[in-house]
Structure formats: C-alpha cells, structure tokens
PyMOL Python script that loads the backbone (N, CA, C, O; Angstrom):
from pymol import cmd

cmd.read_pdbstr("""\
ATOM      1  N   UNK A   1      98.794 100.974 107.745  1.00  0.00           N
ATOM      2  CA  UNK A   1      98.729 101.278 106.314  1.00  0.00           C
ATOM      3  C   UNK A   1      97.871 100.227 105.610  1.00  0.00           C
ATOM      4  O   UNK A   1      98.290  99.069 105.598  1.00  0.00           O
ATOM      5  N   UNK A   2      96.831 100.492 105.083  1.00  0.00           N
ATOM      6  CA  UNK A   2      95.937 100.014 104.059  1.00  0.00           C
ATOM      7  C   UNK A   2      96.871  98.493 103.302  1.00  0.00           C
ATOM      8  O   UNK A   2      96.551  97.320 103.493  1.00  0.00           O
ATOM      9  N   UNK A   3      97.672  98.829 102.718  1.00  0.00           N
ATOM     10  CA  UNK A   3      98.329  98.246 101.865  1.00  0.00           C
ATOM     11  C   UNK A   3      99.475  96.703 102.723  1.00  0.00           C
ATOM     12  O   UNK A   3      99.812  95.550 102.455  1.00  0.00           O
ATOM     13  N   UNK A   4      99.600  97.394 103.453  1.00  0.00           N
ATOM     14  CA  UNK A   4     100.282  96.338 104.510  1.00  0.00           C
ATOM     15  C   UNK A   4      99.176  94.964 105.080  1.00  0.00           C
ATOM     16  O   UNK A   4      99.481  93.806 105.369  1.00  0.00           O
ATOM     17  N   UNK A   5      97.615  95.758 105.092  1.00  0.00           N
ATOM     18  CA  UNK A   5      96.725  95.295 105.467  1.00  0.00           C
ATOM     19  C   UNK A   5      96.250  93.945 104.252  1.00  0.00           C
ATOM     20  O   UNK A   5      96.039  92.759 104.507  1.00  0.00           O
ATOM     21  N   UNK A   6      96.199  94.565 103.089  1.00  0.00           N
ATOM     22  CA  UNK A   6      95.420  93.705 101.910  1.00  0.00           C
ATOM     23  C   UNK A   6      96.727  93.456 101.073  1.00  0.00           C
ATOM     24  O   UNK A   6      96.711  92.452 100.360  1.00  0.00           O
ATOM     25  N   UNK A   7      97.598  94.060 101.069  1.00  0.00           N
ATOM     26  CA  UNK A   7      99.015  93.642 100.362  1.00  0.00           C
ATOM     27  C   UNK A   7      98.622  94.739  99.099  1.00  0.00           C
ATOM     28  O   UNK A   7      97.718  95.470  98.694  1.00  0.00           O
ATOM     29  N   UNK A   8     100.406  94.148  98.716  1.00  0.00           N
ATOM     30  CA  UNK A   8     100.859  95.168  97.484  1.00  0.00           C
ATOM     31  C   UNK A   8     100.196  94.021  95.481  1.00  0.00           C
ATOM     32  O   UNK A   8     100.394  92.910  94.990  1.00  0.00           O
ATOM     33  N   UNK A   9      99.456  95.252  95.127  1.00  0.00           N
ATOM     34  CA  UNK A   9      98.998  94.039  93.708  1.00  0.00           C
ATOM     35  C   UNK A   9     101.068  93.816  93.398  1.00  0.00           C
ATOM     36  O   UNK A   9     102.068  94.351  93.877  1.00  0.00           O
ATOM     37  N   UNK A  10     100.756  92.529  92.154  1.00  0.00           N
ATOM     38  CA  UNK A  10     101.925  91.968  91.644  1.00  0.00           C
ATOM     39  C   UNK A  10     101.821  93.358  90.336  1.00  0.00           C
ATOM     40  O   UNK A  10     100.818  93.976  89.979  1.00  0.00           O
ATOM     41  N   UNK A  11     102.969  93.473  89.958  1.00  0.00           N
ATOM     42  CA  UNK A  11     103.582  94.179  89.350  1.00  0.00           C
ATOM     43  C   UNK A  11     103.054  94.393  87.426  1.00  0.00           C
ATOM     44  O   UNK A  11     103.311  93.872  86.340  1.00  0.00           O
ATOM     45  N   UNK A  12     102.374  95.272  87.877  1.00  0.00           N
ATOM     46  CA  UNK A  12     100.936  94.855  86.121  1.00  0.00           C
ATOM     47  C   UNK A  12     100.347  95.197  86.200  1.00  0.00           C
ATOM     48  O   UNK A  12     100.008  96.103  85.438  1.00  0.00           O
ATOM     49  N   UNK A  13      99.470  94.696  87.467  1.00  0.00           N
ATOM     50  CA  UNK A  13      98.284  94.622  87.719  1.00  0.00           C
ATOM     51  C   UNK A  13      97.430  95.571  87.981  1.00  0.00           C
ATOM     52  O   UNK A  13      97.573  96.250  88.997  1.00  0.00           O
ATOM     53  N   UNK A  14      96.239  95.813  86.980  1.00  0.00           N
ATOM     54  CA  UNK A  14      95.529  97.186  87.560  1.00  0.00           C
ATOM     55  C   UNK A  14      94.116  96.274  86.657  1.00  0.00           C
ATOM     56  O   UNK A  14      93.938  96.038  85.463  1.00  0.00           O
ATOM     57  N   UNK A  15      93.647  96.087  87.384  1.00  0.00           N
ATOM     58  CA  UNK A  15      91.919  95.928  87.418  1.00  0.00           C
ATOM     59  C   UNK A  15      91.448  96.786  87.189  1.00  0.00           C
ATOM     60  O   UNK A  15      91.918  97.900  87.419  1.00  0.00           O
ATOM     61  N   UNK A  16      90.220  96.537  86.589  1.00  0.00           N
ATOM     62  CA  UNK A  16      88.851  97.623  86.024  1.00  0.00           C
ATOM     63  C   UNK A  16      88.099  97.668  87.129  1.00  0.00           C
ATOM     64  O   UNK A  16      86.998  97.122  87.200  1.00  0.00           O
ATOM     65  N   UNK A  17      88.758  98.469  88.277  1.00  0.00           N
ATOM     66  CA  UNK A  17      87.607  98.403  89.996  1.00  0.00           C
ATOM     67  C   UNK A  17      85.952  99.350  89.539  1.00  0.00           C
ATOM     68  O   UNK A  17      85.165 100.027  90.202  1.00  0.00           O
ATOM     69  N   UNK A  18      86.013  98.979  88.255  1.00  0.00           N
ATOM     70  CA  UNK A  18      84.387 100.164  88.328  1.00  0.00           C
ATOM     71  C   UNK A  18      83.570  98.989  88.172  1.00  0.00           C
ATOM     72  O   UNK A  18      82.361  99.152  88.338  1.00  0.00           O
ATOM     73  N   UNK A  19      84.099  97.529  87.809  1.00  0.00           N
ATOM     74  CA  UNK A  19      83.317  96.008  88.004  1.00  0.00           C
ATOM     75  C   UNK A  19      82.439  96.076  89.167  1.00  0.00           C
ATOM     76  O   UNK A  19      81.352  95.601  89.497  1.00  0.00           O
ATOM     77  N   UNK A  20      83.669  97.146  89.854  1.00  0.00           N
ATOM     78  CA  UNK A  20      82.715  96.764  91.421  1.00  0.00           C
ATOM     79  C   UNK A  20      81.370  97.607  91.780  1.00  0.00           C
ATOM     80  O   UNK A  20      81.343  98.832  91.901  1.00  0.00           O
ATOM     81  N   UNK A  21      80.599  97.000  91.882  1.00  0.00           N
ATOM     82  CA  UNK A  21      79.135  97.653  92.424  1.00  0.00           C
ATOM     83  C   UNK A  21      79.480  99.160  93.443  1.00  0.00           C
ATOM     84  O   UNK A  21      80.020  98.889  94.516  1.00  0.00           O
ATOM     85  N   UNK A  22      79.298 100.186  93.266  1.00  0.00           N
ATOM     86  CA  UNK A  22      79.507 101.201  94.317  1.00  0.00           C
ATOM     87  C   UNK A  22      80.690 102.187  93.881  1.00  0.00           C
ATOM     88  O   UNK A  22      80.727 103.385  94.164  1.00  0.00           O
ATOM     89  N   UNK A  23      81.640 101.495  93.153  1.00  0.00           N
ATOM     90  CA  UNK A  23      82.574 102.319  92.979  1.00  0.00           C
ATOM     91  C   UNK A  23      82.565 103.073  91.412  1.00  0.00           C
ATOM     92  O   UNK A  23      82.323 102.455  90.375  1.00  0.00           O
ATOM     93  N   UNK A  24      82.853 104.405  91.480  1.00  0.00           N
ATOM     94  CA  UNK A  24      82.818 105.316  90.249  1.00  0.00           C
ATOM     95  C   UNK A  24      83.707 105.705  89.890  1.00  0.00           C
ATOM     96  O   UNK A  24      84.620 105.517  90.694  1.00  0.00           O
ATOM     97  N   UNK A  25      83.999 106.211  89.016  1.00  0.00           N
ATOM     98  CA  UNK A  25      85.111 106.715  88.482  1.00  0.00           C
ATOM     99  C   UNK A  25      86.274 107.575  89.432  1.00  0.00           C
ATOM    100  O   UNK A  25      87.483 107.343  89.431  1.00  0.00           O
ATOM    101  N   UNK A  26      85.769 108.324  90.006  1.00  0.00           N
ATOM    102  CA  UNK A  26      86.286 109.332  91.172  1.00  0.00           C
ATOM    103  C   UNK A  26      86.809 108.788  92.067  1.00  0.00           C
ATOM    104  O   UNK A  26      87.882 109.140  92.558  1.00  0.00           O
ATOM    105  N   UNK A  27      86.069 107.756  92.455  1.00  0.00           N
ATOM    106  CA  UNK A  27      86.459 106.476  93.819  1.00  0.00           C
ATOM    107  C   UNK A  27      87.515 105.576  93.305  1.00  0.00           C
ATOM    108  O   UNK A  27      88.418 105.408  94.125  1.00  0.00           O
ATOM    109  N   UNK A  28      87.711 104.739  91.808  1.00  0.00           N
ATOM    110  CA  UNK A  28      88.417 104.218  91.503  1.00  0.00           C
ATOM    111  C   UNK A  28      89.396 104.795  91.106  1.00  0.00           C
ATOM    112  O   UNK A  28      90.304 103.965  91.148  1.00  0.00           O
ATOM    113  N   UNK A  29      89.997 106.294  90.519  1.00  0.00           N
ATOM    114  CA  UNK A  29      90.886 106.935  90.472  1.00  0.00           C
ATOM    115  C   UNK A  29      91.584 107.366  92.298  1.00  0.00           C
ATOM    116  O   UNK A  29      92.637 107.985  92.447  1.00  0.00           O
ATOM    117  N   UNK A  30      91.131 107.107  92.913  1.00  0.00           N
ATOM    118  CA  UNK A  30      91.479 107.787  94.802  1.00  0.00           C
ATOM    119  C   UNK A  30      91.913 106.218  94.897  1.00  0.00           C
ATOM    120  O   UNK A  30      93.100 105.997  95.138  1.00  0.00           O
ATOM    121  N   UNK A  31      91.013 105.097  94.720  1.00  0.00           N
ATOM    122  CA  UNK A  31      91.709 104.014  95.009  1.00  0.00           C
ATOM    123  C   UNK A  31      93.181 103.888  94.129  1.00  0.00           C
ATOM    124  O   UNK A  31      94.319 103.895  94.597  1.00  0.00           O
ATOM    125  N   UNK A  32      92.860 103.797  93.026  1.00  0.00           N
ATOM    126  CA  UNK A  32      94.394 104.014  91.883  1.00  0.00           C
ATOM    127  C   UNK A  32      95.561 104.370  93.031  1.00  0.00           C
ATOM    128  O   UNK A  32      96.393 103.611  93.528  1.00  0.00           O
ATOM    129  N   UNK A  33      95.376 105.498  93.224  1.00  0.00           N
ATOM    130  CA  UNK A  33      96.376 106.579  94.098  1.00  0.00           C
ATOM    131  C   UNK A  33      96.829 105.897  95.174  1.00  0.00           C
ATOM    132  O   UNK A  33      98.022 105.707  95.407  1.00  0.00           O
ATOM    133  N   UNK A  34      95.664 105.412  96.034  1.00  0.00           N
ATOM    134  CA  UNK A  34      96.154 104.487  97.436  1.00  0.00           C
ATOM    135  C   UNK A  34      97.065 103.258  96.988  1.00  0.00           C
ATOM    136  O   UNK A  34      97.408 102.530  97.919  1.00  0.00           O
ATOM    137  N   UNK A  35      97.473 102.937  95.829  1.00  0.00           N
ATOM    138  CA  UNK A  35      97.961 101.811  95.518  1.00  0.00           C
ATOM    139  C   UNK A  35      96.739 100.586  95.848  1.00  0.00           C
ATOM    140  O   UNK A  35      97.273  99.591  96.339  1.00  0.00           O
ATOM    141  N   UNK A  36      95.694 100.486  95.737  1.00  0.00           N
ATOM    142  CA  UNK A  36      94.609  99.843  95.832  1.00  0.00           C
ATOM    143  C   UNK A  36      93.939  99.456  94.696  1.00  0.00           C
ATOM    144  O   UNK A  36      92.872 100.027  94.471  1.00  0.00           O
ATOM    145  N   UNK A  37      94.533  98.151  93.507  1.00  0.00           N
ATOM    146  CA  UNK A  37      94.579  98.587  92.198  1.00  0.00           C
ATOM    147  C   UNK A  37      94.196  97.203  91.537  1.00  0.00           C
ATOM    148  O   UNK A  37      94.384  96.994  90.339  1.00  0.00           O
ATOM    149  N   UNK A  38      93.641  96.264  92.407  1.00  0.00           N
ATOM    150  CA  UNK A  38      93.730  94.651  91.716  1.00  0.00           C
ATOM    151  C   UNK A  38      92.219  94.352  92.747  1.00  0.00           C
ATOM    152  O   UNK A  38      91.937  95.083  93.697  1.00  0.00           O
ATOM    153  N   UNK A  39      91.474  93.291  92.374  1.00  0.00           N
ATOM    154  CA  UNK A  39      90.479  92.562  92.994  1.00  0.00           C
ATOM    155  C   UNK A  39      90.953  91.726  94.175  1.00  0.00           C
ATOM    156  O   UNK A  39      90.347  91.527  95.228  1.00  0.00           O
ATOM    157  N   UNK A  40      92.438  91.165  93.717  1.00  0.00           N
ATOM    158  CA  UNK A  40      93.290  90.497  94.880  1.00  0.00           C
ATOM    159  C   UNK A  40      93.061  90.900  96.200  1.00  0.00           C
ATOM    160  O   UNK A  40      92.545  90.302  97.144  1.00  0.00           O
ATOM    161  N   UNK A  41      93.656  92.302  96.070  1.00  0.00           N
ATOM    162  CA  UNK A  41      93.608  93.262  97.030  1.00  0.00           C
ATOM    163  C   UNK A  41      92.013  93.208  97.973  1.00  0.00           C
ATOM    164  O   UNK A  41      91.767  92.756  99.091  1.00  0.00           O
ATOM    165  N   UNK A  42      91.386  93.692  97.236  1.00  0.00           N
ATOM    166  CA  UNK A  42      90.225  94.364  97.264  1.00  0.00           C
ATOM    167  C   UNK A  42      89.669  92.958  98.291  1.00  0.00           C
ATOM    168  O   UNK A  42      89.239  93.226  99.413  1.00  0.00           O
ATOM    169  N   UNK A  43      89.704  91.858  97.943  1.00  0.00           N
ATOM    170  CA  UNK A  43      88.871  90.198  98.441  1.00  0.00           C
ATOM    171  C   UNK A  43      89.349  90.269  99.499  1.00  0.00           C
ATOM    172  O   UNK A  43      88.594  89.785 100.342  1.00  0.00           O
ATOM    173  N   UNK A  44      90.761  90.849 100.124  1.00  0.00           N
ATOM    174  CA  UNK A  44      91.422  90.795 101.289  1.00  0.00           C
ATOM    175  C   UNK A  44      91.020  91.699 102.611  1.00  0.00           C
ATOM    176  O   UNK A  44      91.525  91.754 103.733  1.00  0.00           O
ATOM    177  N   UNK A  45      90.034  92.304 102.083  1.00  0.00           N
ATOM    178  CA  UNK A  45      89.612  93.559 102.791  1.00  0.00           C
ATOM    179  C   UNK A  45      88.356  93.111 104.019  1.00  0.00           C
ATOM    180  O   UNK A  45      87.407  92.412 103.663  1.00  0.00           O
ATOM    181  N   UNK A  46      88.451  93.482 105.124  1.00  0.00           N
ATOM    182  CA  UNK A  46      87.765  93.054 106.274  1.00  0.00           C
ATOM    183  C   UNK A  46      87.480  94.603 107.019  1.00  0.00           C
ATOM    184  O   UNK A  46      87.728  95.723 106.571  1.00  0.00           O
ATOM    185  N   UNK A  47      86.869  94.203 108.314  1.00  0.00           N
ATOM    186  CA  UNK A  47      86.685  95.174 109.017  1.00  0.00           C
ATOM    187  C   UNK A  47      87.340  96.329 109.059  1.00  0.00           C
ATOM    188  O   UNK A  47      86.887  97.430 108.745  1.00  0.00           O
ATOM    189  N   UNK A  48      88.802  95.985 109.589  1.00  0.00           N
ATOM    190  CA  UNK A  48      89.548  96.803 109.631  1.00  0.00           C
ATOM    191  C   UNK A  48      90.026  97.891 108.126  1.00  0.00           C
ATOM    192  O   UNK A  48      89.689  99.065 107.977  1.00  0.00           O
ATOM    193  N   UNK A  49      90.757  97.177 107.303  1.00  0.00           N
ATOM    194  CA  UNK A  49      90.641  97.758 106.497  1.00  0.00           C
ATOM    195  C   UNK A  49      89.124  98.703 106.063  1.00  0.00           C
ATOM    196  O   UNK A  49      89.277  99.895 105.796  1.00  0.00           O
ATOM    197  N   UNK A  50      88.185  98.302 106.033  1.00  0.00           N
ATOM    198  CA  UNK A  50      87.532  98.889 105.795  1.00  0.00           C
ATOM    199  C   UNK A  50      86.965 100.691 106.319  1.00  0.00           C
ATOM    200  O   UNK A  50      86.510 101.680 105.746  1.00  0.00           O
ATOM    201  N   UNK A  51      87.340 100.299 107.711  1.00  0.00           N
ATOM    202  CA  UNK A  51      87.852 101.295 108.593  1.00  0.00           C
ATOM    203  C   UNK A  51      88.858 102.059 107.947  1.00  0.00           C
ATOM    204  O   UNK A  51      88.703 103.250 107.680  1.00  0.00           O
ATOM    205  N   UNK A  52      89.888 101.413 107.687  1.00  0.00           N
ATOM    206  CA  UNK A  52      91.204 102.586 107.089  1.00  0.00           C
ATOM    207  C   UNK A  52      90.658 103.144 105.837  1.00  0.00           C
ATOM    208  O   UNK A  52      91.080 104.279 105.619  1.00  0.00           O
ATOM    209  N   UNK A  53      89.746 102.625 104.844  1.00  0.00           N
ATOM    210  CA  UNK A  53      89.170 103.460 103.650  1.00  0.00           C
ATOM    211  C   UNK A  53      88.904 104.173 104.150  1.00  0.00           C
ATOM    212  O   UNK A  53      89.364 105.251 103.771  1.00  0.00           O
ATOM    213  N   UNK A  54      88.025 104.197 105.312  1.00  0.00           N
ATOM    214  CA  UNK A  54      87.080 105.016 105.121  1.00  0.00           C
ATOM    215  C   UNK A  54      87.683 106.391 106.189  1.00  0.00           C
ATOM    216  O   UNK A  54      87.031 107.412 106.408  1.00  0.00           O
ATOM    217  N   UNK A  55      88.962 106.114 106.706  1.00  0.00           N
ATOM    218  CA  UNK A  55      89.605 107.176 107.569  1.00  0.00           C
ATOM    219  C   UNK A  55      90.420 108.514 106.278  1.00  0.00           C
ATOM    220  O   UNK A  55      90.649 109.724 106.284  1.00  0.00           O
ATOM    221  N   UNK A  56      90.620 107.258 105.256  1.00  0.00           N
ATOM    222  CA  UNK A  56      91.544 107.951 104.169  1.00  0.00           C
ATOM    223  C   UNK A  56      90.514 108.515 103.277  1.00  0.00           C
ATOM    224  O   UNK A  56      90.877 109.493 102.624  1.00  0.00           O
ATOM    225  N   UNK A  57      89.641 108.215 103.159  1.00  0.00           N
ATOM    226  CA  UNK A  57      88.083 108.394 101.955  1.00  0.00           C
ATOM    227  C   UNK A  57      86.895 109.071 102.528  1.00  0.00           C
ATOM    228  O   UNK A  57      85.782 108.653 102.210  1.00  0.00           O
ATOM    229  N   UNK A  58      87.000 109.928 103.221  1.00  0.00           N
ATOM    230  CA  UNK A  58      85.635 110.346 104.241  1.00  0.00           C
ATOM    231  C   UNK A  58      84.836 110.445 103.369  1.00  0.00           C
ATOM    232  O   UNK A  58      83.828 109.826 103.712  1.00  0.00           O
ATOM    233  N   UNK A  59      84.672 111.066 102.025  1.00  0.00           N
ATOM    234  CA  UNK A  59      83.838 111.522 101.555  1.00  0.00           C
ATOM    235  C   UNK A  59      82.904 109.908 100.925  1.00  0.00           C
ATOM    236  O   UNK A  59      81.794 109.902 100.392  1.00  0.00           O
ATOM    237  N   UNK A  60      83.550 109.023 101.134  1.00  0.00           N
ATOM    238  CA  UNK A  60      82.825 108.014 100.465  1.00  0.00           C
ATOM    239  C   UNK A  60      82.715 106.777 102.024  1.00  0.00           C
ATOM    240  O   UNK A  60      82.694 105.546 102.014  1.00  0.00           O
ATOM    241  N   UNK A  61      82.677 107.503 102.909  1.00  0.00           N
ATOM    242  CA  UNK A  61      82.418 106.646 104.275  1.00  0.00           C
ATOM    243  C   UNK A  61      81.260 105.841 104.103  1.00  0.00           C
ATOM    244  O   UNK A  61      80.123 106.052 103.681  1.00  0.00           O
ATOM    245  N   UNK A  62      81.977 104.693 104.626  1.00  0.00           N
ATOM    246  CA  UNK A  62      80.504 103.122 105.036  1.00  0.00           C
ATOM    247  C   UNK A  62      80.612 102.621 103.323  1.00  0.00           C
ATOM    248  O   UNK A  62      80.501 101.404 103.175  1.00  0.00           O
ATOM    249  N   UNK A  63      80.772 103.260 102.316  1.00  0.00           N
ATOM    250  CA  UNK A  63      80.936 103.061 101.216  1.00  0.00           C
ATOM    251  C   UNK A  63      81.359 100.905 100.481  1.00  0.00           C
ATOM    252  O   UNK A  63      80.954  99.956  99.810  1.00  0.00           O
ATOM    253  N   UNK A  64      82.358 101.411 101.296  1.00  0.00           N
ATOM    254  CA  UNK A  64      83.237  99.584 100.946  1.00  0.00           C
ATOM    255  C   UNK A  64      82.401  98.890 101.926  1.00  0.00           C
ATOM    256  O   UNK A  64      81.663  98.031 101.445  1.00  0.00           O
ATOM    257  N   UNK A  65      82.347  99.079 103.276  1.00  0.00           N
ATOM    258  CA  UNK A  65      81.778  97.914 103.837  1.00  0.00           C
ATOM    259  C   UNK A  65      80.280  97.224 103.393  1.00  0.00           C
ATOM    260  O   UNK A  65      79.887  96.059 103.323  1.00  0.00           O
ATOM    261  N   UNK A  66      79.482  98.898 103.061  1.00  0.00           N
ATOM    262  CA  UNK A  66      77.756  98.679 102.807  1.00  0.00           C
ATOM    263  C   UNK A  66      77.435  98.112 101.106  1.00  0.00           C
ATOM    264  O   UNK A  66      76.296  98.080 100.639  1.00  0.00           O
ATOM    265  N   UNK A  67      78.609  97.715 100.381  1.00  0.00           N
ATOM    266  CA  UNK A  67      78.761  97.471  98.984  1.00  0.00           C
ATOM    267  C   UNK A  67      79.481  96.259  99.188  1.00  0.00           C
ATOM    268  O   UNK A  67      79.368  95.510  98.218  1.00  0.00           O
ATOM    269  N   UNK A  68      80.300  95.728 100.265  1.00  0.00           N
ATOM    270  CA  UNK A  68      80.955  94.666 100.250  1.00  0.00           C
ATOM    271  C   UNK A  68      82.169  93.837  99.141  1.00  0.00           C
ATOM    272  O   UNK A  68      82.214  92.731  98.604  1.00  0.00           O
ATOM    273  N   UNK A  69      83.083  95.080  99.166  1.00  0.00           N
ATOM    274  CA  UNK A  69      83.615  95.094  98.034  1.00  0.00           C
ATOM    275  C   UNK A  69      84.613  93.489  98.093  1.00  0.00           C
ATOM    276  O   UNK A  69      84.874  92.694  97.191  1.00  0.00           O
ATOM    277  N   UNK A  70      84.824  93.490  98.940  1.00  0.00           N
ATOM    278  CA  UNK A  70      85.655  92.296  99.300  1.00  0.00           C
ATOM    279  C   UNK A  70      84.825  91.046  98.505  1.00  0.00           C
ATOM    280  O   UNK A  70      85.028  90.459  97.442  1.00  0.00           O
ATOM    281  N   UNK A  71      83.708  90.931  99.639  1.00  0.00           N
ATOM    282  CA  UNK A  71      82.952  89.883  98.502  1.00  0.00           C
ATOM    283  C   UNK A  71      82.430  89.979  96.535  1.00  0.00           C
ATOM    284  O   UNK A  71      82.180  89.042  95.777  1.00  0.00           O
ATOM    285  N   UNK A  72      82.430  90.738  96.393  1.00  0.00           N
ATOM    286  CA  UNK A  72      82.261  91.398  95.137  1.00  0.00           C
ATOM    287  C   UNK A  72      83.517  91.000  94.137  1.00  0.00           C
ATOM    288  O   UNK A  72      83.420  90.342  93.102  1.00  0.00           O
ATOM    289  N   UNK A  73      84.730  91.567  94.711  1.00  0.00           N
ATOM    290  CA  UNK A  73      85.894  91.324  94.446  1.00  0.00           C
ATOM    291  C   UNK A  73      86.164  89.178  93.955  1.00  0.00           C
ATOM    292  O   UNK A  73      86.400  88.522  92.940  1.00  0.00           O
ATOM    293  N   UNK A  74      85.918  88.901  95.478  1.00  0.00           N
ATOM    294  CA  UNK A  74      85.684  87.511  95.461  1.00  0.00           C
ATOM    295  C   UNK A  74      85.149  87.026  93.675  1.00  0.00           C
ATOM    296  O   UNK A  74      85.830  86.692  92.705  1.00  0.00           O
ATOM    297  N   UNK A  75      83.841  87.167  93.827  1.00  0.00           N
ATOM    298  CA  UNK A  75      82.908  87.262  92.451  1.00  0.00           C
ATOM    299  C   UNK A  75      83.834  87.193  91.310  1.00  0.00           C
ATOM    300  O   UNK A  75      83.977  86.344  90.431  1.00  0.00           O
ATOM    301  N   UNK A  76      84.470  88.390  91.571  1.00  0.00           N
ATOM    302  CA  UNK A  76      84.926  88.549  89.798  1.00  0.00           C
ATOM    303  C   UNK A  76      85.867  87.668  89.780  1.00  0.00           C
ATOM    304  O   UNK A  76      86.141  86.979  88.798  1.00  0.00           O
ATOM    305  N   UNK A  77      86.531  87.616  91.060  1.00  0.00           N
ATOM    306  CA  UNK A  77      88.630  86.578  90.886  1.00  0.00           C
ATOM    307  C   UNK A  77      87.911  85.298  89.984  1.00  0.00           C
ATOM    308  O   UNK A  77      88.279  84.961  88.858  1.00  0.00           O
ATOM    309  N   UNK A  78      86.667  84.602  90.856  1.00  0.00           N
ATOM    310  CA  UNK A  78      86.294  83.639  90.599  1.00  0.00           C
ATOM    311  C   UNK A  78      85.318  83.703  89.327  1.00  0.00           C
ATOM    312  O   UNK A  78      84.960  82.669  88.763  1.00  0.00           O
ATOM    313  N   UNK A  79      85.064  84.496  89.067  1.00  0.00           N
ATOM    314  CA  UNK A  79      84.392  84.639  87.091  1.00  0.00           C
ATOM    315  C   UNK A  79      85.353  84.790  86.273  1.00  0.00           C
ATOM    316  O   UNK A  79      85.140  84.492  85.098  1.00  0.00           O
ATOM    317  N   UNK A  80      86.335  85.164  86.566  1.00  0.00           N
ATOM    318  CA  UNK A  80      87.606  85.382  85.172  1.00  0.00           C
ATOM    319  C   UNK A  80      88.738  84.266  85.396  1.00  0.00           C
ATOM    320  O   UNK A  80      89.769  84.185  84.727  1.00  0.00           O
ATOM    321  N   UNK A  81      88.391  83.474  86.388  1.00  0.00           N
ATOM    322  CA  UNK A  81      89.449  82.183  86.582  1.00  0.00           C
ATOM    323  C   UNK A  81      88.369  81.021  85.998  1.00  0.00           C
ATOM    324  O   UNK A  81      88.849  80.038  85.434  1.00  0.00           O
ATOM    325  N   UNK A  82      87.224  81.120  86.109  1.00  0.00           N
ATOM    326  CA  UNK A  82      86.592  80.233  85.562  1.00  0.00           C
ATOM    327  C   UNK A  82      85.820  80.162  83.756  1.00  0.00           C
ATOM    328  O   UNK A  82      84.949  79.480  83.215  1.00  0.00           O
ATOM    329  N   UNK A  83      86.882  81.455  83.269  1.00  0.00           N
ATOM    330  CA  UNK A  83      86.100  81.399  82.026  1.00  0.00           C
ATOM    331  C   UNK A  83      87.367  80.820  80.689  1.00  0.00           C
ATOM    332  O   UNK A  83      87.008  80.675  79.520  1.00  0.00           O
TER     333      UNK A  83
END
""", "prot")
cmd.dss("prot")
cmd.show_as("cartoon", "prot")
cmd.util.cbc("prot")
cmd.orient("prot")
C-alpha cells in the first residue's frame, strides 16, 4: 500500500499538490482520494512507490518518476520552512 510506503499526512494537512510541476487538477484530485495529500508524503516517494502510482494511476504512468515529484516536493518543504 502506497501509504504504508510514504506514510499517513498528520491530521489537517492537505497541500496545494498542483505546486508540483506535472500534476493537474485531475491528478491532484486521484491523489486527494489515494490519501496522498501533503508534500511530506510526496518527498518520501522513491522507486518503489513510484511504481505503486503508477500501478494505481495508469493513465498518468512514468508521470511521478519523469517529474520527480519527490524532489520537487523536497523544494517546496524547504521554501515554506524557510520563509
């Protein structure tokens, strides 16, 4: 399970995931749903996971890895902790 993989966000928490380069409205509402809902999450994401998006997300396959959402994610934790 995805979520077991990158963990559960803390209890609030729902990020603006359209920050992220690649992802649209459609993609960030499917993420919503997966419980996939914070940048936290998102920075935690590696190979594998990336794999499980894309088993659960066909239509947006290679999507997270070729956009690098993880690092992206990274980006923002560290722009809104530093402002």
């Amino acid at each position: 399970d995805i979520l077991e993989r990158i963990g559960k966000a803390s209890a609030g928490i729902k990020d603006d995931l359209l920050e992220i380069k690649g992802i649209g409205e459609k993609l960030a509402e499917k993420l919503y749903e997966l419980g996939i809902v914070s940048f936290e999450q998102m920075s935690r994401m590696d190979d594998y996971a990336y794999g499980l998006i894309d088993a659960m997300l066909p239509a947006f396959k290679g999507r997270a890895k070729r956009d690098e959402w993880a690092k992206q994610a990274k980006k923002l934790i560290k722009s809104k902790t530093t402002v």
